[in-house]
N, C-alpha and C positions, 0 to 999 in steps of 0.2 A: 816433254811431257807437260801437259798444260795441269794447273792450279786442282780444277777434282779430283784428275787422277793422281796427284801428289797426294793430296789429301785422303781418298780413300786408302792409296799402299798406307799411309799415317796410321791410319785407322783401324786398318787390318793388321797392322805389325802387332796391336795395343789386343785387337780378339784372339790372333797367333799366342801372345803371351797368358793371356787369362785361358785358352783353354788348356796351354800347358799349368797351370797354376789348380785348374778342377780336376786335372790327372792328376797332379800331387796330391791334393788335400784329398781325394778320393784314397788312394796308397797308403797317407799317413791315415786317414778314417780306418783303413782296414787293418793298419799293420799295430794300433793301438788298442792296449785293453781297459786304457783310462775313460771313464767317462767322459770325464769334464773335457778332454783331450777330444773325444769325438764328436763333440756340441762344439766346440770353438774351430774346428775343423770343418764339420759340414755348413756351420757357417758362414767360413771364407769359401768355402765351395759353393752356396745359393749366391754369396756376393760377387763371386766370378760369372755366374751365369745370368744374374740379373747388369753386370757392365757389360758382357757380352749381347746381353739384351740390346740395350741400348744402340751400344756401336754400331752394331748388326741395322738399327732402324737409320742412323743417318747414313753408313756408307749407300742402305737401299737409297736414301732422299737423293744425294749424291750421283746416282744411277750407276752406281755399282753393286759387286755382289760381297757379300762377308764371306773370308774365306773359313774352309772349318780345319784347317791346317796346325799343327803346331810349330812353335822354334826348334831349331835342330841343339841350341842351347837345353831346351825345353828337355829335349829328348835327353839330352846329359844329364840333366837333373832328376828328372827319375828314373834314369838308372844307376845313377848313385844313390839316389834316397833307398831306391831296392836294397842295394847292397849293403848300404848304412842299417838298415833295420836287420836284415838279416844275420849281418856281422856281431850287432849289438844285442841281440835278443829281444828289440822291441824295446830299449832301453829310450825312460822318457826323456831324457834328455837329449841323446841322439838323434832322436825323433823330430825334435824341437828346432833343433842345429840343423838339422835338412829344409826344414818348413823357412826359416830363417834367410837360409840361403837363399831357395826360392822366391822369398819375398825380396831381395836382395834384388835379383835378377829384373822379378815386375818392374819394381820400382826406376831400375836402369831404364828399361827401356819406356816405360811412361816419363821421365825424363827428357830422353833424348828428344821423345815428341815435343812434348809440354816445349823445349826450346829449340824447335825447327820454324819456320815458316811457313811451312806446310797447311797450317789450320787455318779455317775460320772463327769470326770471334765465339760461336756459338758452340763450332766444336771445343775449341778451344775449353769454353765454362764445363762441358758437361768433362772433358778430360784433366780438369786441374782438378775438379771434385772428386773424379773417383785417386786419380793421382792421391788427394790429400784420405780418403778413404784407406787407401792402401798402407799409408806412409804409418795408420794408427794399427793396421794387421801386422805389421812389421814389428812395432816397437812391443806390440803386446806377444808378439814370438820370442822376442829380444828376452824379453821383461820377463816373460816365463822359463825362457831358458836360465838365463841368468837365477831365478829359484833353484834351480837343481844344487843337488851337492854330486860333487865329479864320480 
């Protein structure tokens, strides 16, 4: 496999995960009756859809195509979050502990890229940014979970 087409699967792994990540916050959007819960939610949801932006324009540079696919990971994780909200009553903390996870997951696999070879230097910049993006939705799930009392 030659050098773009590494680079695009790179790339496409990183839109596979962000659009399992706008099926979550979309679930958690819905399964919550918090407000503040649903602003800080549909906001990691436009910011998955604006790195998907993105990605989506250099795999095209690239001369490949963005796939609209998600991870089979992906798919684990919101059907556990289903089940988690359901179980818990919508409990914000449980809620929180799912999105967590989630973020957990992105972050893995933005990782894995961020240190393959796979990239060029450009992709590179735009995937350590949204990478370090991600790493401050994480700690701020973290950070609000951690508020709850059990």
């Amino acid at each position: 496999m030659d050098t773009s087409k590494n680079e695009i699967q790179a790339i496409n792994s990183l839109i596979e995960i962000n659009n399992d990540r706008i099926q979550g916050y979309r679930t958690a959007e819905e399964e919550t009756e918090h407000a503040d819960l649903k602003s800080i939610f549909g906001s990691n949801l436009r910011q998955s859809q604006q790195f998907n932006s993105e990605l989506g324009q250099k795999v095209r540079m690239l001369g490949g195509e963005p796939t609209e696919g998600t991870t089979l990971s992906g798919k684990a994780y919101r059907a556990w979050m289903d089940v988690k909200a359901a179980l818990s009553g919508k409990d914000r903390k449980a809620i929180l502990s799912s999105c967590e996870f989630g973020e957990d997951a992105a972050l893995s696999v933005y990782k894995t890229v961020v240190e393959g070879n796979d990239l060029s230097a450009d992709s590179r910049i735009i995937i350590q940014k949204q990478h370090a993006e991600l790493q401050k939705a994480h700690d701020q799930m973290k950070s609000l979970r951690d508020q709850q009392v059990a």
